[in-house]
C-alpha positions as CSV (number, residue, x, y, z in Angstrom):
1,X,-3.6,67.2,69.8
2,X,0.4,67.4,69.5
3,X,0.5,64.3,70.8
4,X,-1.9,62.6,67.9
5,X,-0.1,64.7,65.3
6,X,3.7,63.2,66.7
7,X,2.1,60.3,66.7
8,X,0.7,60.4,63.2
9,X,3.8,61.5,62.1
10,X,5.6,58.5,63.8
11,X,3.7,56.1,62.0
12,X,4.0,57.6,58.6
13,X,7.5,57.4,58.9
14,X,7.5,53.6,60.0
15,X,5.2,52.8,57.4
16,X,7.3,54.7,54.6
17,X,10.6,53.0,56.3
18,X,9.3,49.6,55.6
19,X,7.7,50.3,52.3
20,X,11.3,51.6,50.9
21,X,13.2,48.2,53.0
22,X,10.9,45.9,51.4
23,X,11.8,47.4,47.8
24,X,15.5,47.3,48.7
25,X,15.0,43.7,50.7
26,X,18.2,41.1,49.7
27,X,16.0,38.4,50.7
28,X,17.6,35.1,50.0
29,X,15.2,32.2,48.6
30,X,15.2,29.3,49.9
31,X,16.9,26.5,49.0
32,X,13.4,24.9,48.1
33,X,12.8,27.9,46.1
34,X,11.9,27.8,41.9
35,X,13.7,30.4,40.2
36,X,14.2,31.3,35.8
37,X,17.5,30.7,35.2
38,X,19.4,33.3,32.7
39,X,21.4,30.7,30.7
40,X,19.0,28.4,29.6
41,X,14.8,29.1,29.2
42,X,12.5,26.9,30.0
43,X,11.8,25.1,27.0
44,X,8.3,25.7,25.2
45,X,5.9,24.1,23.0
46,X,6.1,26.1,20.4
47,X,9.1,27.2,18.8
48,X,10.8,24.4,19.5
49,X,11.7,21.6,17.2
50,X,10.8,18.2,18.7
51,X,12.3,14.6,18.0
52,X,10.3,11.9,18.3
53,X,12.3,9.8,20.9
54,X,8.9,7.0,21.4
55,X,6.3,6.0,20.8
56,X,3.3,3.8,22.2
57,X,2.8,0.5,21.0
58,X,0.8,-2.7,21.6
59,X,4.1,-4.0,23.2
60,X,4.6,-0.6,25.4
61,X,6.6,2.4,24.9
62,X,9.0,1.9,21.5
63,X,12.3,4.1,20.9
64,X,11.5,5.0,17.4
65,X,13.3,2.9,14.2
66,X,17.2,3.0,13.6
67,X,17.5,5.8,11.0
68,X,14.2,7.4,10.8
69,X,13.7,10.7,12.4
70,X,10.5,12.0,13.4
71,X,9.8,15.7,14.2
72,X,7.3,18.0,15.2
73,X,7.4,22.0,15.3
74,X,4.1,23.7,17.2
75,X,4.1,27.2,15.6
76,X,0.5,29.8,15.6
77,X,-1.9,26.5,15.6
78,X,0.2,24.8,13.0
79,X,2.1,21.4,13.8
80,X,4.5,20.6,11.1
81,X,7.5,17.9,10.6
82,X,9.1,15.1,9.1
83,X,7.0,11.8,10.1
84,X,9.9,9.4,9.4
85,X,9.8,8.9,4.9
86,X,7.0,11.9,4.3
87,X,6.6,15.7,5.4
88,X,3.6,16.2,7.3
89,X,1.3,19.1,8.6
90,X,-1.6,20.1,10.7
91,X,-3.2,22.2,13.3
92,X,-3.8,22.2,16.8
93,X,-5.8,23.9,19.6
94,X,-4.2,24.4,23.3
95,X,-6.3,25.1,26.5
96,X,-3.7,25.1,29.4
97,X,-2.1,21.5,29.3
98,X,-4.9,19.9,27.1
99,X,-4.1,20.0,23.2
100,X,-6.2,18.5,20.3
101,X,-4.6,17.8,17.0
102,X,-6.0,17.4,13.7
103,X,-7.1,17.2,11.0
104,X,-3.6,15.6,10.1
105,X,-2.4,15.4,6.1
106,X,0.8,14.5,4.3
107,X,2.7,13.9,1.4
108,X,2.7,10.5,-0.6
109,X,6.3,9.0,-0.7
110,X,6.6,5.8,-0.2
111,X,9.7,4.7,1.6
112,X,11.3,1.0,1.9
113,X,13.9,1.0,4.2
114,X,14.0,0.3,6.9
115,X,11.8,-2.5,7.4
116,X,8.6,-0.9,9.3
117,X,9.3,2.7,8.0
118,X,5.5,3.0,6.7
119,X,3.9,1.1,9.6
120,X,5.8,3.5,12.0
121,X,4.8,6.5,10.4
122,X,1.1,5.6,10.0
123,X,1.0,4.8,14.1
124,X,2.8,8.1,14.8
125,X,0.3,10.0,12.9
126,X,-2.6,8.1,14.4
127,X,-1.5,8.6,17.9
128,X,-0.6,12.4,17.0
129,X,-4.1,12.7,16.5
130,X,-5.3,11.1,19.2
131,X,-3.7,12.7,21.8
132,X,-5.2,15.0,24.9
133,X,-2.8,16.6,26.7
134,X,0.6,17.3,26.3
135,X,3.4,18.1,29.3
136,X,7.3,19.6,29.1
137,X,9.9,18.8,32.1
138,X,13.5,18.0,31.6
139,X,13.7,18.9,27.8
140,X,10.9,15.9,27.2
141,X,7.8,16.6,25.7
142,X,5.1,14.0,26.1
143,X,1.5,13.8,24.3
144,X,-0.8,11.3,26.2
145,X,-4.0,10.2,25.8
146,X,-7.2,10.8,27.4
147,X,-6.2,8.2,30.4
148,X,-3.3,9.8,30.7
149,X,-1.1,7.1,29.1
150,X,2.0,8.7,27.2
151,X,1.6,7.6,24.0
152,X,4.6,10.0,22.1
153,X,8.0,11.6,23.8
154,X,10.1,13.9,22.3
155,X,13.2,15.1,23.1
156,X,14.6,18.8,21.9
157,X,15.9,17.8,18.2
158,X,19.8,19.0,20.0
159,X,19.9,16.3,22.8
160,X,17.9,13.8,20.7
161,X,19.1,9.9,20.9
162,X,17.8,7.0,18.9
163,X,18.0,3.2,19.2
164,X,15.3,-0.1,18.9
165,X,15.1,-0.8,22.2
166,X,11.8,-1.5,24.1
167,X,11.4,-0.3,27.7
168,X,8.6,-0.7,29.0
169,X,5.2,-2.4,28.2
């Protein structure tokens, strides 16, 4: 009997040794390891302000028209922005990756320059609505379709660049 109670006793204390190591454990990751940075959080849908940086076209991918800036803020099942001449607004529903936009409505300028404001703007708020599933990495947002073809890529509205470039089709 003393020597099932020593032994008892024995294991107790290995068990409670190892609990309290593995709560005090410096165990480095490895290199292959993900971990949260503290300087900079991984970027979200919402809350974030987006700049359109392209968008799909018969031609391919587009970077959007010199001078026209196209945004897009995801806030509580609102999407709101500038769609390159007018202010536009709608809602949206998320379910993990997949995200279905619309009803999508606006306000009635009508804007001249540049040449293919009004035809840019009427695609991006086509393909807004038209869009599946949505995915972040590398400060990039992109919206794709139901095959999975990108079809709008944002940048964070801080590191956004502009230019009339195609590339890709």
């Amino acid at each position: 009997m003393k020597k099932s109670l020593v032994v008892v006793l024995i294991s107790t204390l290995l068990l409670a040794t190892a609990a309290a190591a593995g709560c005090t454990s410096n165990v480095t990751p490895s290199p292959n390891a993900t971990t949260k940075s503290t300087t900079s959080p991984a970027l979200q849908l919402e809350g974030t302000t987006w700049k359109l940086a392209s968008l799909a076209t018969e031609t391919g991918m587009n970077y959007t028209l010199p001078n026209t800036t196209i945004t897009a803020k995801f806030d509580d099942g609102n999407v709101t922005g500038s769609s390159g001449c007018n202010r536009y607004f709608g809602s949206y529903q998320l379910n993990k990756t997949e995200i279905k936009i619309g009803p999508v409505g606006s306000t009635l300028m009508f804007c001249a320059d540049p040449d293919g404001v009004m035809s840019q703007e009427a695609s991006y708020q086509l393909l807004l609505q038209n869009v599946t599933s949505y995915a972040i990495s590398n400060n990039e947002l992109t919206l794709s379709n139901s095959l999975g073809n990108p079809q709008l890529v944002f940048e964070t509205a801080l590191n956004s660049t502009s230019g009339a470039q195609n590339f890709g089709a």
